[in-house]
C-alpha positions in Angstrom: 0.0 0.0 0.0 3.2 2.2 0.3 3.8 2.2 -3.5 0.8 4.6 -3.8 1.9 7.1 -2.0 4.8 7.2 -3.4 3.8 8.0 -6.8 1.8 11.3 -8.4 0.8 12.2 -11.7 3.2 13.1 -14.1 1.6 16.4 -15.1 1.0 17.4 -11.4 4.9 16.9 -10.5 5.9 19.1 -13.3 4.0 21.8 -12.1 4.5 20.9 -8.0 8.9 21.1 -9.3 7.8 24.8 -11.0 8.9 23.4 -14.3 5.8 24.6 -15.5 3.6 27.7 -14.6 0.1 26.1 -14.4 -0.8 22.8 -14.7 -2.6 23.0 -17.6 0.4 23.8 -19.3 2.1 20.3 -18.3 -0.9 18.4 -19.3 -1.1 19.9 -23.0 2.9 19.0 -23.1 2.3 15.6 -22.1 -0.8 15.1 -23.9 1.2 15.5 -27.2 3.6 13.1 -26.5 6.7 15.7 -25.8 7.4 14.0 -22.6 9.7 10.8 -22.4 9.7 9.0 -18.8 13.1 6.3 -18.6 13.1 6.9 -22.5 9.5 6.1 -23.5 6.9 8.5 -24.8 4.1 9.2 -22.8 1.2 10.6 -24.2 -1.3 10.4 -21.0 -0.9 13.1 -18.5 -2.2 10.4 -15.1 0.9 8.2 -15.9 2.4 7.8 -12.5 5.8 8.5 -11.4 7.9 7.9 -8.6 11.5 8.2 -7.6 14.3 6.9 -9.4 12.1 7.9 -13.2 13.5 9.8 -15.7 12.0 12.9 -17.1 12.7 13.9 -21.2 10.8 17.4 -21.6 11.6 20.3 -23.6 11.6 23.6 -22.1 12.4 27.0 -24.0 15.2 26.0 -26.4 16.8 23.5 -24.2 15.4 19.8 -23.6 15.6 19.4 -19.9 16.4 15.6 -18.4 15.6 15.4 -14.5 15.8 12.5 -12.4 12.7 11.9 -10.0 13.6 12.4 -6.1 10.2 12.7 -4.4 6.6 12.9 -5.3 6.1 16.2 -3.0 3.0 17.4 -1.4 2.6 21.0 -2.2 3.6 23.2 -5.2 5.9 24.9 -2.5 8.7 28.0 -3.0 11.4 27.3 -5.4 14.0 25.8 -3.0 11.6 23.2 -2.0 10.9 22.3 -5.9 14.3 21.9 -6.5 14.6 19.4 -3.6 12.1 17.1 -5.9 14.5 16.4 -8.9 18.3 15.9 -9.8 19.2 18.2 -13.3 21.1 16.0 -15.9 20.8 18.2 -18.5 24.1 18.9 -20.2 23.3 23.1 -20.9 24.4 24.0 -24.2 26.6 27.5 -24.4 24.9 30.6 -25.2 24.6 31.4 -29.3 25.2 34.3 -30.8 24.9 37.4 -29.1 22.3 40.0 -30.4 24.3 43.0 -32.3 24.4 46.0 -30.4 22.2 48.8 -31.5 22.9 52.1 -30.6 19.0 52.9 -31.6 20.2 55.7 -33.9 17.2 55.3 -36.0 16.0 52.5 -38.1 18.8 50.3 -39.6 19.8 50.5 -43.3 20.1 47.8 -45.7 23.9 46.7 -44.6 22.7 46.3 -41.2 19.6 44.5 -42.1 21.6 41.7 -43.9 24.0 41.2 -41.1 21.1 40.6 -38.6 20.1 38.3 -41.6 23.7 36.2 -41.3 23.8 36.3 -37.8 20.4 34.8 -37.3 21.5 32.1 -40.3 19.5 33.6 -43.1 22.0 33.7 -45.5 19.7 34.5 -48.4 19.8 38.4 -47.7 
């Protein structure tokens, strides 16, 4: 009977470890089949988890892989979220930086096609 309670739904521990903002947001990401728990897809926001699973997820540009610590019991402050996961994402490095503007006025066609290059639209 212990197993029980030591699983949760996999859409409410995203939201209780703040990886997303409301809930509903974790269930539409799950319910398209972004999320990967130990390396299979799950397309069903009530699949349980428990400690020792591992989370696939994209967030922002970066896919984020967490290892399951605890269930939790409240969506609490931040430092009690992060108590509820070990990162294993490898970050990637910063791209390019945005070109400085000085905001004299609108840019002319030279700096137009070098904020084409830099942003890998090398058709310009």
């Amino acid at each position: 009977m212990t197993d029980a309670a030591e699983t949760i739904r996999l859409d409410k521990w995203l939201w209780q470890a703040r990886f997303f903002k409301t809930r509903g947001l974790a269930t539409r990401l799950v319910g398209a089949g972004r999320v990967r728990v130990d390396g299979q897809p799950v397309s069903k926001p009530a699949r349980a988890v428990g400690p020792g699973a591992v989370l696939t997820f994209p967030q922002g540009d970066q896919v984020r892989v967490v290892r399951v610590l605890a269930c939790g019991l409240r969506r609490g402050p931040a430092p009690e979220a992060r108590a509820l996961y070990e990162d294993l994402t490898e970050w990637k490095t910063a791209g390019p930086r945005n070109p400085a503007y000085d905001g004299g006025g609108r840019p002319d066609r030279r700096d137009r096609d070098a904020l084409a290059r830099l942003r890998g639209r090398g058709d310009a």
